[in-house]
N, CA, C and O atoms as a Tripos MOL2 file, in Angstrom:
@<TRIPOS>MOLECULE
protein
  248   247    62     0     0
PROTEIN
NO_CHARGES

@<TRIPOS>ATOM
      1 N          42.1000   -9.5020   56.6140 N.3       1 UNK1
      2 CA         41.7140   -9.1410   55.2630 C.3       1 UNK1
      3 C          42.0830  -10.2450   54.2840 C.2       1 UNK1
      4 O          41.3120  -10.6690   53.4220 O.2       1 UNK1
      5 N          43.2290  -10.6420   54.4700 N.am      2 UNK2
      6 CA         43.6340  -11.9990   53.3060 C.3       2 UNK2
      7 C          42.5430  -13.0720   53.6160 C.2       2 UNK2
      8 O          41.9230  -13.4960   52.6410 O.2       2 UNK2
      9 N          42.1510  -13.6850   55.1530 N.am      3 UNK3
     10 CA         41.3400  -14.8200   55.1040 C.3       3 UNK3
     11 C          39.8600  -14.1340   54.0230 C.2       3 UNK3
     12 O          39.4050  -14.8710   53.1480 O.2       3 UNK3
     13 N          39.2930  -12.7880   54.2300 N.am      4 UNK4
     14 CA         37.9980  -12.2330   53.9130 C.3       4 UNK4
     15 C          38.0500  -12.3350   52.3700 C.2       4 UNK4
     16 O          36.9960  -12.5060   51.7580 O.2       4 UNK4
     17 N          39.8200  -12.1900   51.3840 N.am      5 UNK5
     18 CA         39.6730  -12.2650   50.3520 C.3       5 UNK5
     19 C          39.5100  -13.3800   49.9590 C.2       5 UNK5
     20 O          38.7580  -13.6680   49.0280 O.2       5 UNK5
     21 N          40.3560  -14.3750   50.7630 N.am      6 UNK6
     22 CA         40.5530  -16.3310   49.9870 C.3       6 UNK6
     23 C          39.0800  -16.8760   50.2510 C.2       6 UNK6
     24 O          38.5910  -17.6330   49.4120 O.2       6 UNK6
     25 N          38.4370  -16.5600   51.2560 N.am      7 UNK7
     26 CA         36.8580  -17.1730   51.4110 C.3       7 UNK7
     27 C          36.2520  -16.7600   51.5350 C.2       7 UNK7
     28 O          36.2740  -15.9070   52.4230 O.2       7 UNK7
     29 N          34.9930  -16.9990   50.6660 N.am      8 UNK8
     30 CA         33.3160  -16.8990   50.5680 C.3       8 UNK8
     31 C          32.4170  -16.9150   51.5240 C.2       8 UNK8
     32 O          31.4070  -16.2260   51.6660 O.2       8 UNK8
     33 N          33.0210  -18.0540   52.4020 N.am      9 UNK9
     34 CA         31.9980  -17.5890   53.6520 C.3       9 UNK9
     35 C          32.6110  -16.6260   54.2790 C.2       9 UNK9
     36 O          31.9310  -15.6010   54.3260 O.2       9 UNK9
     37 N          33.6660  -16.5540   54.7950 N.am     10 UNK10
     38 CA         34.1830  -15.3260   55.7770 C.3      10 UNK10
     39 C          33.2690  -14.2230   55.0440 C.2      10 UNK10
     40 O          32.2580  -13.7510   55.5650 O.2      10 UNK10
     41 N          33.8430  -13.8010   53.5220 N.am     11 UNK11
     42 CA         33.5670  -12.5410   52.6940 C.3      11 UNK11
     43 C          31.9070  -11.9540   53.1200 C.2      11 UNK11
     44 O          31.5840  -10.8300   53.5030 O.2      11 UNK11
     45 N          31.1410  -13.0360   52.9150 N.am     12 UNK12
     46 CA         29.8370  -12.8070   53.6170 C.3      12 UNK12
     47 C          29.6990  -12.1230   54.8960 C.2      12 UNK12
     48 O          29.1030  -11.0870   55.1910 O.2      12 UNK12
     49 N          30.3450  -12.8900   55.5450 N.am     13 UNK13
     50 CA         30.2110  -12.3570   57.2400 C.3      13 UNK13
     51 C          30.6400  -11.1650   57.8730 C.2      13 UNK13
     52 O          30.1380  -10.4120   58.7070 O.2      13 UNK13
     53 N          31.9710  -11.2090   57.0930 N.am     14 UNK14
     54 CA         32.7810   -9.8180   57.3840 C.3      14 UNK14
     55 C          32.6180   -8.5400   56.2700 C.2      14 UNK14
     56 O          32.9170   -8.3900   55.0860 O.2      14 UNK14
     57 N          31.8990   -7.6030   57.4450 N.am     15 UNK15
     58 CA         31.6390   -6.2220   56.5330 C.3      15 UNK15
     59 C          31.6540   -5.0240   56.8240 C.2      15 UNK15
     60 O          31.1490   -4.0070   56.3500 O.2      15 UNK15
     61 N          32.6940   -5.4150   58.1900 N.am     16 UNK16
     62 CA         33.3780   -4.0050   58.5380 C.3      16 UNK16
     63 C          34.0140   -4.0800   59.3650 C.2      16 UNK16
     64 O          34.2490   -5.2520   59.6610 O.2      16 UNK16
     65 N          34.6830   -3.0430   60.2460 N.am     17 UNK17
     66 CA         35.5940   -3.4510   61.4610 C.3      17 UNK17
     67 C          35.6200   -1.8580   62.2080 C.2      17 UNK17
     68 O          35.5120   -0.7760   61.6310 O.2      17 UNK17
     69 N          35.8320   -2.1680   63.9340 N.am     18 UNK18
     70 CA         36.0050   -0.8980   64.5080 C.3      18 UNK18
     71 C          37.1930   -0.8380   65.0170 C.2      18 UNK18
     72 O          37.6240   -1.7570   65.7140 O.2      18 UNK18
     73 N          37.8890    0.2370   64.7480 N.am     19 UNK19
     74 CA         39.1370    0.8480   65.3250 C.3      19 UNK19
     75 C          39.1810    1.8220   66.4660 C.2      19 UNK19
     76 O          38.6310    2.8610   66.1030 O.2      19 UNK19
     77 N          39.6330    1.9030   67.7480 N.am     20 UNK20
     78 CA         39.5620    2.4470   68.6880 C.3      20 UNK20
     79 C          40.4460    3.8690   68.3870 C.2      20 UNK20
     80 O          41.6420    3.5780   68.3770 O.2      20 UNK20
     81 N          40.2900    4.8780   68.2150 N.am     21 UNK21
     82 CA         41.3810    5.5210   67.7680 C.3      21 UNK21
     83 C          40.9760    7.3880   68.0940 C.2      21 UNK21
     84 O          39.7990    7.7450   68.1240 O.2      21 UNK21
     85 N          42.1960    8.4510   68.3210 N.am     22 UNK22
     86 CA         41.7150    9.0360   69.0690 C.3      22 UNK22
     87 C          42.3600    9.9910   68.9700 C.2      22 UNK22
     88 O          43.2460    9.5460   69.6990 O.2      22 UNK22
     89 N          42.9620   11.5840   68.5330 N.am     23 UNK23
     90 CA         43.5010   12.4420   68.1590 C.3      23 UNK23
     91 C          45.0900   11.9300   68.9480 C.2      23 UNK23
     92 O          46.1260   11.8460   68.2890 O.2      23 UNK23
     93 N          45.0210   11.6240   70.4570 N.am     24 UNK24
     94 CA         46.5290   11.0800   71.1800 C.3      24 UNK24
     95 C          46.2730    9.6440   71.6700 C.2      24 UNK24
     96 O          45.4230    9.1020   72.3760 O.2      24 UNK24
     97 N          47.5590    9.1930   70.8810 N.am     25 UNK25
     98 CA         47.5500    7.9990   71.5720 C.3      25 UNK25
     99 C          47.5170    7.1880   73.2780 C.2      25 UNK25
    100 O          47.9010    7.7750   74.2900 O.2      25 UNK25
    101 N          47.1700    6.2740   73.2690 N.am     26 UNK26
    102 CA         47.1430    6.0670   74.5930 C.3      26 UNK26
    103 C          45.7300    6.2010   75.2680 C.2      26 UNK26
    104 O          44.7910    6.4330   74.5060 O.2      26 UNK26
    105 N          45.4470    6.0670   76.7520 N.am     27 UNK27
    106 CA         44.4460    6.6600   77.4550 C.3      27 UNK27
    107 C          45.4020    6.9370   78.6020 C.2      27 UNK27
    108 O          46.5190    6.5560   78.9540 O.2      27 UNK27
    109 N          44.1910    8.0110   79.1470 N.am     28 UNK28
    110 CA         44.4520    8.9520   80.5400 C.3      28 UNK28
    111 C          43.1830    8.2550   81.6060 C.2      28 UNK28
    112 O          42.2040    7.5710   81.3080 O.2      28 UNK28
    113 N          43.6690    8.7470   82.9290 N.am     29 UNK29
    114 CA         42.7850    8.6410   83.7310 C.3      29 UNK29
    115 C          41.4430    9.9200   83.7390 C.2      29 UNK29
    116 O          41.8220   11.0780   83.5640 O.2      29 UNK29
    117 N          40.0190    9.6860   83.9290 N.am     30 UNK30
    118 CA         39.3410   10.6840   84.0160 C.3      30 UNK30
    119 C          40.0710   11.6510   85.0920 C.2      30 UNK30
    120 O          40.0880   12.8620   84.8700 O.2      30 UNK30
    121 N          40.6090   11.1750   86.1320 N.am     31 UNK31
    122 CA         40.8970   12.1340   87.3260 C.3      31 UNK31
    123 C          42.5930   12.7770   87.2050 C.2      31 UNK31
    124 O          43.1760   13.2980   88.1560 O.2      31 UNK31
    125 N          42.8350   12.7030   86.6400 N.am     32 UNK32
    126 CA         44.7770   12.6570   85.9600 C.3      32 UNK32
    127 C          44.7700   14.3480   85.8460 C.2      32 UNK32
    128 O          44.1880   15.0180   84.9930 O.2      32 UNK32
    129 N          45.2510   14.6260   86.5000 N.am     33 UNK33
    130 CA         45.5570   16.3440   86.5420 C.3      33 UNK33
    131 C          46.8130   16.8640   85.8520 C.2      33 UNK33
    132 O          47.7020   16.6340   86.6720 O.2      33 UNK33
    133 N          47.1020   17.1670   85.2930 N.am     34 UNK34
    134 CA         46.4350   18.0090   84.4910 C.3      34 UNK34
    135 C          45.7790   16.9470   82.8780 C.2      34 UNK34
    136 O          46.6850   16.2090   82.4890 O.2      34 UNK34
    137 N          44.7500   16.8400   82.1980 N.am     35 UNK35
    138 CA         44.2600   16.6440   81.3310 C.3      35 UNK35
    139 C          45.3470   16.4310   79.8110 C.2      35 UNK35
    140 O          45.9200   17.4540   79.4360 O.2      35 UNK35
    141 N          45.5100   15.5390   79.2600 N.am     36 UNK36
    142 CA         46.4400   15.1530   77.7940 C.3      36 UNK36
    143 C          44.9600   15.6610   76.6820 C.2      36 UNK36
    144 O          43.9270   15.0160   76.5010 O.2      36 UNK36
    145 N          45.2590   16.7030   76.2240 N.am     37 UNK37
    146 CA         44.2670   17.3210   75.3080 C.3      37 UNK37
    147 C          44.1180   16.3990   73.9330 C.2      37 UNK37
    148 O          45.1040   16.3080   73.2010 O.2      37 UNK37
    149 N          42.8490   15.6960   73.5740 N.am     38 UNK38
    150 CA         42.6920   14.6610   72.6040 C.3      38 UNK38
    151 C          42.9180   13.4090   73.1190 C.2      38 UNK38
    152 O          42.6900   12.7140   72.1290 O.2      38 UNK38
    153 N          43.2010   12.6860   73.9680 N.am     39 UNK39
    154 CA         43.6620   11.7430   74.4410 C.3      39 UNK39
    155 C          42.3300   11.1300   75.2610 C.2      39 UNK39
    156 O          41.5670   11.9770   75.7280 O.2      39 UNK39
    157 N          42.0450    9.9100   75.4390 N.am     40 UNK40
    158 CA         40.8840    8.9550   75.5580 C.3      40 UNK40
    159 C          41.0910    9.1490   77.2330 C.2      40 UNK40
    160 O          42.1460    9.1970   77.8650 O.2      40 UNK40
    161 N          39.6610    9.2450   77.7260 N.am     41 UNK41
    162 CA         39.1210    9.2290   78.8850 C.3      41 UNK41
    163 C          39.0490    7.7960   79.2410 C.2      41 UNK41
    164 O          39.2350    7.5990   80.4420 O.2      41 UNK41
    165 N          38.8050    6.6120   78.4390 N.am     42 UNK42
    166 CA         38.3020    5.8750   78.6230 C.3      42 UNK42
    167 C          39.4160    4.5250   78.4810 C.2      42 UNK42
    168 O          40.2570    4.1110   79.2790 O.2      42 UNK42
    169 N          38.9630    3.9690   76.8840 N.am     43 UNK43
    170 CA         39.3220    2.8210   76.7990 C.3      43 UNK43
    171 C          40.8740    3.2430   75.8240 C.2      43 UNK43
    172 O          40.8280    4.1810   75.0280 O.2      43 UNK43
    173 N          41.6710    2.7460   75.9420 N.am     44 UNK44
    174 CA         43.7290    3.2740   74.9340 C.3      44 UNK44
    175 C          43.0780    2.9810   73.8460 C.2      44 UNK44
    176 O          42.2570    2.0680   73.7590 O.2      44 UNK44
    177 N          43.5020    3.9570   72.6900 N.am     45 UNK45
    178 CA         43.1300    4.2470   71.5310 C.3      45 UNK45
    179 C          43.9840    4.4170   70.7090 C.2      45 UNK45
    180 O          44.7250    5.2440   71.2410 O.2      45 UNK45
    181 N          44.5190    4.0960   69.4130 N.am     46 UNK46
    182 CA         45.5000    4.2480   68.3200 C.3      46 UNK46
    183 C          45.4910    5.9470   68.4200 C.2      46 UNK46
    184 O          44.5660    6.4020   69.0920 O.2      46 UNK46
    185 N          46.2630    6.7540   67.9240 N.am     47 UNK47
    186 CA         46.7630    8.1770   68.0060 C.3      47 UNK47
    187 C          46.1620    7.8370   66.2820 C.2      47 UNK47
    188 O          46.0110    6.9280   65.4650 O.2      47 UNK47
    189 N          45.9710    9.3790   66.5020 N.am     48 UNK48
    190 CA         45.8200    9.8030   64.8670 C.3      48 UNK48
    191 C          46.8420    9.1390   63.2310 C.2      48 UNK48
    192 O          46.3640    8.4660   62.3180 O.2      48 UNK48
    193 N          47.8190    9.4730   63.3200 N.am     49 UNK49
    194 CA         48.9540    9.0330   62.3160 C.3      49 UNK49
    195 C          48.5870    7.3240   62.3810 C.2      49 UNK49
    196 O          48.0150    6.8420   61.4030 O.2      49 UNK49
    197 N          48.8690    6.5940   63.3450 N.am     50 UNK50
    198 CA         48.9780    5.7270   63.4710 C.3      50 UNK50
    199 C          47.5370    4.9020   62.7550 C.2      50 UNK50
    200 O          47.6980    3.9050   62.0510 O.2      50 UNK50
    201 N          46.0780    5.5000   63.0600 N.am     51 UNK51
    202 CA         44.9260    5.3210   62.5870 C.3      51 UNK51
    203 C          45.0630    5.5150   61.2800 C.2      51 UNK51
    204 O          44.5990    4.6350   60.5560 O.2      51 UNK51
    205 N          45.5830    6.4470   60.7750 N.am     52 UNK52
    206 CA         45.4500    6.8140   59.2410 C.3      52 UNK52
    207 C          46.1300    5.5640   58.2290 C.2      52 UNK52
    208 O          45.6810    4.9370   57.2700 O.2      52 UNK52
    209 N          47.4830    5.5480   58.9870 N.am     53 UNK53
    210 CA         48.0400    4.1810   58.2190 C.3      53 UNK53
    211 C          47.9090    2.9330   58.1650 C.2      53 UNK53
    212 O          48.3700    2.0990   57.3870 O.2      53 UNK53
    213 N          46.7490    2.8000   59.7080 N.am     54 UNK54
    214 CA         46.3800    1.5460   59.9030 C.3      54 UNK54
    215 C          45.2620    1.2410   58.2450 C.2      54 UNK54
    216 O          45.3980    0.3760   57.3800 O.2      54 UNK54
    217 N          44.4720    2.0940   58.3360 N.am     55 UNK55
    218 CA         43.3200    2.4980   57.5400 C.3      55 UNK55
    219 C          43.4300    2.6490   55.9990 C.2      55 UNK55
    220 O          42.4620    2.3310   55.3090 O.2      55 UNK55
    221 N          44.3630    3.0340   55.5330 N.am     56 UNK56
    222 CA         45.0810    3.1170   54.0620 C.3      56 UNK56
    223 C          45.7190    1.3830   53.9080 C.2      56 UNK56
    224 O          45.6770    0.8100   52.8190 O.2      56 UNK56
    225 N          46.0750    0.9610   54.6970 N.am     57 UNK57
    226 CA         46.8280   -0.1270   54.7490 C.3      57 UNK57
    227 C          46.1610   -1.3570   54.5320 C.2      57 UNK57
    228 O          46.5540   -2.3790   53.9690 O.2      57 UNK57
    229 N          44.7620   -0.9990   55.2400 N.am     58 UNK58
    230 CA         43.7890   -1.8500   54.9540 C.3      58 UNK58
    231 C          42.7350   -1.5580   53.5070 C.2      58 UNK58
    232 O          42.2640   -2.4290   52.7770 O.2      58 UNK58
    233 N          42.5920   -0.3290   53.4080 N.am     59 UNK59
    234 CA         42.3440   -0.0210   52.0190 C.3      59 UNK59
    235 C          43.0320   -1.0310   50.8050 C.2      59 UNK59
    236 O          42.4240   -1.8710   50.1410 O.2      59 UNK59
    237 N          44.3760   -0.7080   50.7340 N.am     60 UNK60
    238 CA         45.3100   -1.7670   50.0080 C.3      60 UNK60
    239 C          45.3800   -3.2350   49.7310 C.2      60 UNK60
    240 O          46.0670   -3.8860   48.9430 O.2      60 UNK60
    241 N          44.1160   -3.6960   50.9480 N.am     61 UNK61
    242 CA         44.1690   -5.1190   50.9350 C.3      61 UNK61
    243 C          43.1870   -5.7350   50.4590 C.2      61 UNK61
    244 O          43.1770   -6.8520   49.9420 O.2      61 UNK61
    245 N          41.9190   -4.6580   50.7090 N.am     62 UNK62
    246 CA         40.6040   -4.8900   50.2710 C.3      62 UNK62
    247 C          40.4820   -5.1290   48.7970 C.2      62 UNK62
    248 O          39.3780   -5.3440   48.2960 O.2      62 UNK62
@<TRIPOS>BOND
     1     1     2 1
     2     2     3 1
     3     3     4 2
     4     3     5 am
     5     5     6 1
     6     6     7 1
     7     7     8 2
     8     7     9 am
     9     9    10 1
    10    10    11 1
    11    11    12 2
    12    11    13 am
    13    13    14 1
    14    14    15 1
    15    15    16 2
    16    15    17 am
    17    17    18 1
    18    18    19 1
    19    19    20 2
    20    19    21 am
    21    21    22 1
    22    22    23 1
    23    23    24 2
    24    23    25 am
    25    25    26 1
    26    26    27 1
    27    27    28 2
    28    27    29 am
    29    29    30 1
    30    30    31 1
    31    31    32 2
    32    31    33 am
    33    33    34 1
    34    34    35 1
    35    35    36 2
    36    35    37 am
    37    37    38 1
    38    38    39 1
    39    39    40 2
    40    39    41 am
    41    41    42 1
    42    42    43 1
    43    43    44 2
    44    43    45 am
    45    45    46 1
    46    46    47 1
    47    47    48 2
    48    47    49 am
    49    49    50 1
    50    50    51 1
    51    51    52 2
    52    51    53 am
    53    53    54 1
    54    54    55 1
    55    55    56 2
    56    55    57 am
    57    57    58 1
    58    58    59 1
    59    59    60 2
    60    59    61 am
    61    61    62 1
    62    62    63 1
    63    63    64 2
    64    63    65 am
    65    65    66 1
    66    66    67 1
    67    67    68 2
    68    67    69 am
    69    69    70 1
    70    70    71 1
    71    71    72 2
    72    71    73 am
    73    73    74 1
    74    74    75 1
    75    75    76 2
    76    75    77 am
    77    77    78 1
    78    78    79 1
    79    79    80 2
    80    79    81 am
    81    81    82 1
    82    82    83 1
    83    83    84 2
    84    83    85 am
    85    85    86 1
    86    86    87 1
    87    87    88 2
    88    87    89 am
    89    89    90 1
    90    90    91 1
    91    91    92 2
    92    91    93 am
    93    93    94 1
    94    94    95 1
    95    95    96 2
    96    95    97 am
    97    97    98 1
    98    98    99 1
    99    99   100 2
   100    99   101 am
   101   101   102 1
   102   102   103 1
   103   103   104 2
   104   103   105 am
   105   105   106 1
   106   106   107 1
   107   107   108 2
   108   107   109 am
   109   109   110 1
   110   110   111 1
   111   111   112 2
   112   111   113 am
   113   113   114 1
   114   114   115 1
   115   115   116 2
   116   115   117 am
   117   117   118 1
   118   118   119 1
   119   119   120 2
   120   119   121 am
   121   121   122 1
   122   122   123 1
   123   123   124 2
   124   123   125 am
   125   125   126 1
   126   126   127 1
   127   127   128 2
   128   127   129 am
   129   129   130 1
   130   130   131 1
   131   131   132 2
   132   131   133 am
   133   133   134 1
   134   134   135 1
   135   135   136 2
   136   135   137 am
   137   137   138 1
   138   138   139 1
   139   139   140 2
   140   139   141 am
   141   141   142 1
   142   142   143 1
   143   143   144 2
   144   143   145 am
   145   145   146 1
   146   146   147 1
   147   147   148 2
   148   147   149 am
   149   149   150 1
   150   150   151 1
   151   151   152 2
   152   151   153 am
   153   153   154 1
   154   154   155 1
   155   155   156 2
   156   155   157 am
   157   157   158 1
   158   158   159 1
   159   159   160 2
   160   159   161 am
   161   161   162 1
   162   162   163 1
   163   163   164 2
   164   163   165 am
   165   165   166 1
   166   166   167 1
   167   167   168 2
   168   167   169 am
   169   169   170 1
   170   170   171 1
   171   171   172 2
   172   171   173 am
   173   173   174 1
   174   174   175 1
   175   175   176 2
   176   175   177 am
   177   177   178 1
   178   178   179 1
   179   179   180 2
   180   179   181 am
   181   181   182 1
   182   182   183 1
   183   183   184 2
   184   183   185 am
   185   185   186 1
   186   186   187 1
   187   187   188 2
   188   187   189 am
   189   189   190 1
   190   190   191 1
   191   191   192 2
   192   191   193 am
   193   193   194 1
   194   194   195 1
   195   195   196 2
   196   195   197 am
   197   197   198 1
   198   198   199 1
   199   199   200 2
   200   199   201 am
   201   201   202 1
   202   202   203 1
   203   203   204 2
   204   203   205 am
   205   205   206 1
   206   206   207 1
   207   207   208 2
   208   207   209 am
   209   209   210 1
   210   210   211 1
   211   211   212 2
   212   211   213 am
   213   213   214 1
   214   214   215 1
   215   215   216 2
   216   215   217 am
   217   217   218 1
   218   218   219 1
   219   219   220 2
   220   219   221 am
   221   221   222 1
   222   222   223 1
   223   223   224 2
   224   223   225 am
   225   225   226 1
   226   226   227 1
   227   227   228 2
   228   227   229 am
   229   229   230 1
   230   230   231 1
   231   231   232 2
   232   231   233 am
   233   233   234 1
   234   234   235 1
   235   235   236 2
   236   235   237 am
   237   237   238 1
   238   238   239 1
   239   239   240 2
   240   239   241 am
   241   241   242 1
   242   242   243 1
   243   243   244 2
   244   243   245 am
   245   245   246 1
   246   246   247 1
   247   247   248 2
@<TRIPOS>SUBSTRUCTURE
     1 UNK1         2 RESIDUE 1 A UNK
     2 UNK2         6 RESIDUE 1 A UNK
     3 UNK3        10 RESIDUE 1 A UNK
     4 UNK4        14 RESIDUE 1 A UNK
     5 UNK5        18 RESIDUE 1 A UNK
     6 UNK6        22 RESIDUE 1 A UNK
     7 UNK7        26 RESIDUE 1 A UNK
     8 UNK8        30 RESIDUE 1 A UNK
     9 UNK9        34 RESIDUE 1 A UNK
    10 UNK10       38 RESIDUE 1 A UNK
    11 UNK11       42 RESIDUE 1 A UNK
    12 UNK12       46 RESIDUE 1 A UNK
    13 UNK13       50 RESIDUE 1 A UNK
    14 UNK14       54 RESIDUE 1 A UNK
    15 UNK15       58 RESIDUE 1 A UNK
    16 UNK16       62 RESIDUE 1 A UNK
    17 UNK17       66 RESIDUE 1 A UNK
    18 UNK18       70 RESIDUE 1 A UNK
    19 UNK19       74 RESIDUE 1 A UNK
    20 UNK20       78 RESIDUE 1 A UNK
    21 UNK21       82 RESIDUE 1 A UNK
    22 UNK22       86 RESIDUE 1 A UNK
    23 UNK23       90 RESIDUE 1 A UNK
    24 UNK24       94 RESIDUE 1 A UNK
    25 UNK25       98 RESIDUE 1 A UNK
    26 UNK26      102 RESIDUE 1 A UNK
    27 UNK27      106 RESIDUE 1 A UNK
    28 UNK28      110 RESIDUE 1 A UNK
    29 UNK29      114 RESIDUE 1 A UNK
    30 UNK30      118 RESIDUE 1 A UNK
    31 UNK31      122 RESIDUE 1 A UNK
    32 UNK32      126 RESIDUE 1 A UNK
    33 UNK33      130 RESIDUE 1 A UNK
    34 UNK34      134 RESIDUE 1 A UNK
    35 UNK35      138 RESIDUE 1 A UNK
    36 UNK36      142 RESIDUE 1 A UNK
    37 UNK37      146 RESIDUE 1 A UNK
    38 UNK38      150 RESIDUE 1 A UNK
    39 UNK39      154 RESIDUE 1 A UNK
    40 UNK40      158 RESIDUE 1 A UNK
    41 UNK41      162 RESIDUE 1 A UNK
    42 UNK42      166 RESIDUE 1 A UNK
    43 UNK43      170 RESIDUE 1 A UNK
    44 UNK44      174 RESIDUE 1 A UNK
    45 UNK45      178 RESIDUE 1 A UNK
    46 UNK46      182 RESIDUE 1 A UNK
    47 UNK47      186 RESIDUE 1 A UNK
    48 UNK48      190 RESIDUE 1 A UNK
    49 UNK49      194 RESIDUE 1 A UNK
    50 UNK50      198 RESIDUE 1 A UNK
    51 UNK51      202 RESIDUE 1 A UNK
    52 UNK52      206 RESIDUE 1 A UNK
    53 UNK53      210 RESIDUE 1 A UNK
    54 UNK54      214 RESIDUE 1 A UNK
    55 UNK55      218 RESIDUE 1 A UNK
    56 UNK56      222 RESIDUE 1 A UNK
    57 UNK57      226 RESIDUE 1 A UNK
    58 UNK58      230 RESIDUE 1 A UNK
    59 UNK59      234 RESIDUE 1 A UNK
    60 UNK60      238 RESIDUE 1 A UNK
    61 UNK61      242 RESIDUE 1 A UNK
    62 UNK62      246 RESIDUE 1 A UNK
């Protein structure tokens, strides 16, 4: 976010961003018995709390 504020070209280029993020932190295996309810099947994901402050934090910078 600081390089996107100091320059013009970045500012252009950059106009959004994805966060992996996921009610529980971490990932599980699809086959993992018993199941972590909210928790990523797939690819490890920021936990909720952790997303929120990532996200406000970056709000602040913009």
């Amino acid at each position: 976010m600081t390089n996107r504020r100091l320059s013009p070209a970045i500012r252009r280029v950059v106009k959004g961003l994805m966060i992996e993020s996921y009610l529980v932190e971490g990932a599980q295996s699809p086959t993992s018995i018993p199941h972590t309810r909210g928790q990523s099947v797939t690819d490890p994901c920021l936990g909720w709390e952790e997303s929120e402050r990532l996200v406000l934090d970056i709000a602040e910078l913009a």
